[in-house]
C-alpha positions as CSV (number, residue, x, y, z in Angstrom):
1,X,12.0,-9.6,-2.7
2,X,9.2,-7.7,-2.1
3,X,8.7,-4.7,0.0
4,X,6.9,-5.4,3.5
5,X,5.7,-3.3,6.3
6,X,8.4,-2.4,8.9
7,X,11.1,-2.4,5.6
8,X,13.3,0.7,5.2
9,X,12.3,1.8,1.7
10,X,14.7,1.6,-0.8
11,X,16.6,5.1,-1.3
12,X,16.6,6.4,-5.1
13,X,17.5,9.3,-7.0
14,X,15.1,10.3,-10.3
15,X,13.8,13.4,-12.4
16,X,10.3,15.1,-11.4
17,X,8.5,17.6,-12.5
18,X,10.3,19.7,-9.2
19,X,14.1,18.8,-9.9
20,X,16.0,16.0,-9.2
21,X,14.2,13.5,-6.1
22,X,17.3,12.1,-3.9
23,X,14.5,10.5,-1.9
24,X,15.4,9.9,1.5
25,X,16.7,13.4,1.9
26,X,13.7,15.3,0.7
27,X,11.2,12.6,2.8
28,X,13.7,13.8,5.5
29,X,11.6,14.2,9.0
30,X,7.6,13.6,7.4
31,X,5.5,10.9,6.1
32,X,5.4,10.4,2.5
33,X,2.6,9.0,0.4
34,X,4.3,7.7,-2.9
35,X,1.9,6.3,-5.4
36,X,2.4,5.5,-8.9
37,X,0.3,5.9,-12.4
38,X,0.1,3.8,-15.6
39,X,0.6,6.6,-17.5
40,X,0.2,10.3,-18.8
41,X,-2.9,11.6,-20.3
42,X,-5.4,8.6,-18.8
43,X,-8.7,9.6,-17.5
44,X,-8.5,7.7,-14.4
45,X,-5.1,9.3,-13.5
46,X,-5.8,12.8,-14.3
47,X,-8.9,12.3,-11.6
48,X,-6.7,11.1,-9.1
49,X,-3.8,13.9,-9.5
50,X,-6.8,16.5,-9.1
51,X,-8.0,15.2,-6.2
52,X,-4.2,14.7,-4.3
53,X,-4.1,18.6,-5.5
54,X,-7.4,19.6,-3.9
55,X,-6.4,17.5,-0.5
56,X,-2.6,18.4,0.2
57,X,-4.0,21.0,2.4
58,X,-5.1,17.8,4.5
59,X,-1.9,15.9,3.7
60,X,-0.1,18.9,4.9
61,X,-2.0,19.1,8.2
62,X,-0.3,15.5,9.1
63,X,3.0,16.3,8.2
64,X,3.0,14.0,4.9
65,X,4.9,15.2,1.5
66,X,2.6,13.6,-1.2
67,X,5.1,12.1,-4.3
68,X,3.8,10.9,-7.3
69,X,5.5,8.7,-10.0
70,X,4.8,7.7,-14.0
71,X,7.0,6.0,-16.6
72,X,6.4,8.8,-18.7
73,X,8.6,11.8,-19.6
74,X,9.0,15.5,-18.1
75,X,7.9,16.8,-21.5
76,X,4.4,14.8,-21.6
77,X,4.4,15.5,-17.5
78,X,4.2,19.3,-17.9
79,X,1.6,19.1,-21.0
80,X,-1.0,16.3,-19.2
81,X,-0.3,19.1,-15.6
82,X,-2.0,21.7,-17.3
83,X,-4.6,19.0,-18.6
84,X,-5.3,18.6,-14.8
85,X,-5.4,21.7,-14.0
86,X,-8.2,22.5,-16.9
87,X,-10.3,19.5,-15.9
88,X,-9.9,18.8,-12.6
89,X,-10.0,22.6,-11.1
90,X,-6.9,21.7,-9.2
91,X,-2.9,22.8,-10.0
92,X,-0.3,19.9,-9.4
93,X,1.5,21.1,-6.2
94,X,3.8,18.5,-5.5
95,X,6.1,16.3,-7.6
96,X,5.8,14.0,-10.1
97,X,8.3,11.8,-10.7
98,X,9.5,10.6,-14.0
99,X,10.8,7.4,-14.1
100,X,11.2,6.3,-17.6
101,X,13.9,3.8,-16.9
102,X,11.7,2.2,-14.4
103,X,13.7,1.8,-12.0
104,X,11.8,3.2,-9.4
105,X,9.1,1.2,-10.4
106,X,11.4,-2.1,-10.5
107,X,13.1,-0.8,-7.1
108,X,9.3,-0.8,-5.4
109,X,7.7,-3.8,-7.2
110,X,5.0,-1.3,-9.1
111,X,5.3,-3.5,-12.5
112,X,3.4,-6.8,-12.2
113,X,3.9,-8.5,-15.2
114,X,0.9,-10.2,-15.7
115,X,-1.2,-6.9,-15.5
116,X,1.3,-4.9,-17.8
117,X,4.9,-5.6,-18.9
118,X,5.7,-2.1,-19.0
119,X,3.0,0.2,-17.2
120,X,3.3,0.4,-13.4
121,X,-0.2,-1.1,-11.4
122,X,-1.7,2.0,-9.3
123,X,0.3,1.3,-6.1
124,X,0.2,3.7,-3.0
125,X,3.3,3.6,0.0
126,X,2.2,5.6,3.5
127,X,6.2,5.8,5.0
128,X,6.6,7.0,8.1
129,X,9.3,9.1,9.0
130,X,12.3,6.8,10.0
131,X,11.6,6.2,6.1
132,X,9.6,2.3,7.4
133,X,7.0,1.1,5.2
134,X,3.5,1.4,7.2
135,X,1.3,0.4,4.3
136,X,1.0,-0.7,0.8
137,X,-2.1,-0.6,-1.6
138,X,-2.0,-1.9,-5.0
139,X,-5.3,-1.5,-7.6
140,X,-5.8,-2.3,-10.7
141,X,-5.7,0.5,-13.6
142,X,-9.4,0.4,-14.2
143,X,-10.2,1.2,-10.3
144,X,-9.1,5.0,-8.8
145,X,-8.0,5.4,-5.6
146,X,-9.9,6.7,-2.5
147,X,-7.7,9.4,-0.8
148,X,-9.9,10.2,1.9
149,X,-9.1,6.2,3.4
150,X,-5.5,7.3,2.5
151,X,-6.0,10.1,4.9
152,X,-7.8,7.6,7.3
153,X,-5.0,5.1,7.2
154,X,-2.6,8.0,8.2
155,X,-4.5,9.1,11.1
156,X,-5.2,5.3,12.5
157,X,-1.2,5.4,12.2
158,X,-0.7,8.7,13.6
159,X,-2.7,8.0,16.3
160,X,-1.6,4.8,17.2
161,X,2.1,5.6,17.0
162,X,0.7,7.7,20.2
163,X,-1.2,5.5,22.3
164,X,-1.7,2.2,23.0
165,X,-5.2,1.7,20.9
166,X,-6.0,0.4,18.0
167,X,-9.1,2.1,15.6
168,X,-11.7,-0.5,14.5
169,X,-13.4,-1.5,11.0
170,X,-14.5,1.7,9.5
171,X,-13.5,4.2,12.4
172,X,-12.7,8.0,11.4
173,X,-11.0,10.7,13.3
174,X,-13.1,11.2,16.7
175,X,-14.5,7.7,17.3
176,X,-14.1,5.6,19.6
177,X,-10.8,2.9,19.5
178,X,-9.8,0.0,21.1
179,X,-7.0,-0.6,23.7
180,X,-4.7,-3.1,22.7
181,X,-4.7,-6.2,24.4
182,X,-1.1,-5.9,25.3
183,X,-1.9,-3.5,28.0
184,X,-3.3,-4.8,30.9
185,X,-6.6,-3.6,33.4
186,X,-4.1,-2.0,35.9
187,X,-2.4,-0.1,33.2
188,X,-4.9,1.1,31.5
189,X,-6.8,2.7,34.6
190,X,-3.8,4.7,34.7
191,X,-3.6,5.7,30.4
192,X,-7.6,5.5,30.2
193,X,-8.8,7.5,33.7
194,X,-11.9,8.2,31.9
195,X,-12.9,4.5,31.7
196,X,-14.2,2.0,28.8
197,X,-16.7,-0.2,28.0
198,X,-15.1,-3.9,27.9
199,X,-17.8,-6.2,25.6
200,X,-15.1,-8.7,25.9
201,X,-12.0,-9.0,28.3
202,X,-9.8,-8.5,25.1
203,X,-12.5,-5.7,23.3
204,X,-12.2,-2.6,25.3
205,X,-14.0,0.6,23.7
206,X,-12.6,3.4,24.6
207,X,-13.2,7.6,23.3
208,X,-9.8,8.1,21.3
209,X,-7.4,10.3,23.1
210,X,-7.1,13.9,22.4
């Protein structure tokens, strides 16, 4: 069956680029973005991995070990790394794992069968840290990933995880959020001293909270 959010991620032990991955101890106590590639030396890939590189100061800010994954070997791993590096202006600073038994990618559902039989789509799991799926992405190999809504998405959850609010469509770090309906009027004089503007009894805008 398929992963969904609120699942415990399956636990799994595979080579990367950094040693041996026993995953649920090394996620131990952070978030984790895991996301997977079709394969070694593609152009679309080698974007992506510089880009991760350039923003795990960001990643590290919010406590979230990034983890990536190919069914390729260590051997073409270390060649296409410094391929990134020369292209991309970035050095791989976190792990890459190699699954090339695929089961990692079978474990997490990253082979779709009518896409390819034997490369993985370009999935992306946020996990918080009681090791619970929050999100899953999946693109197709032609389309890159946008990190910076990966970032978003784990700020929305940060933030959230805090305080009863929800962020709207296309809100950022600093604007304004919603209180969930769940609390009511009372309450949320009491959370939200600083007032909101309620549009509708159940849309309540509100400046996000420190």
């Amino acid at each position: 069956m398929a992963l969904q959010l609120g699942d415990i991620v399956p636990d799994f032990t595979q080579a990367s680029t950094e040693g041996p991955i026993h995953f649920h101890d090394w996620a131990q106590g952070a978030w984790v973005v895991l996301f997977s590639h079709p394969k070694d030396y593609t152009p679309v890939c080698t974007t992506e991995l510089g880009t991760v590189a350039k923003l795990k100061p960001e990643f590290d800010k919010r406590n979230v070990k990034v983890i990536g994954l190919s069914v390729d070997g260590l051997e073409n791993h270390g060649g296409w790394a410094a391929d990134i590096e020369e292209t991309q202006g970035a050095k791989l600073n976190f792990p890459l794992i190699a699954d090339t038994d695929r089961s990692v990618s079978n474990l997490y559902g990253m082979i779709h069968p009518n896409a390819s039989d034997t490369l993985t789509v370009r999935s992306v799991f946020i996990i918080d840290p009681n090791k619970k799926l929050r999100l899953s992405l999946t693109y197709p190999a032609s389309t890159g990933r946008n990190f910076d809504e990966i970032l978003r998405v784990i700020d929305s959850l940060q933030l959230t995880d805090g305080h009863k609010v929800a962020t709207p469509a296309n809100w950022t770090q600093g604007g304004d959020v919603i209180i969930v309906p769940s609390v009511d009027n009372e309450t949320a004089k009491t959370l939200f001293p600083g007032g909101w503007e309620e549009q509708k009894p159940y849309l309540r805008v509100v400046k996000q909270p420190a």
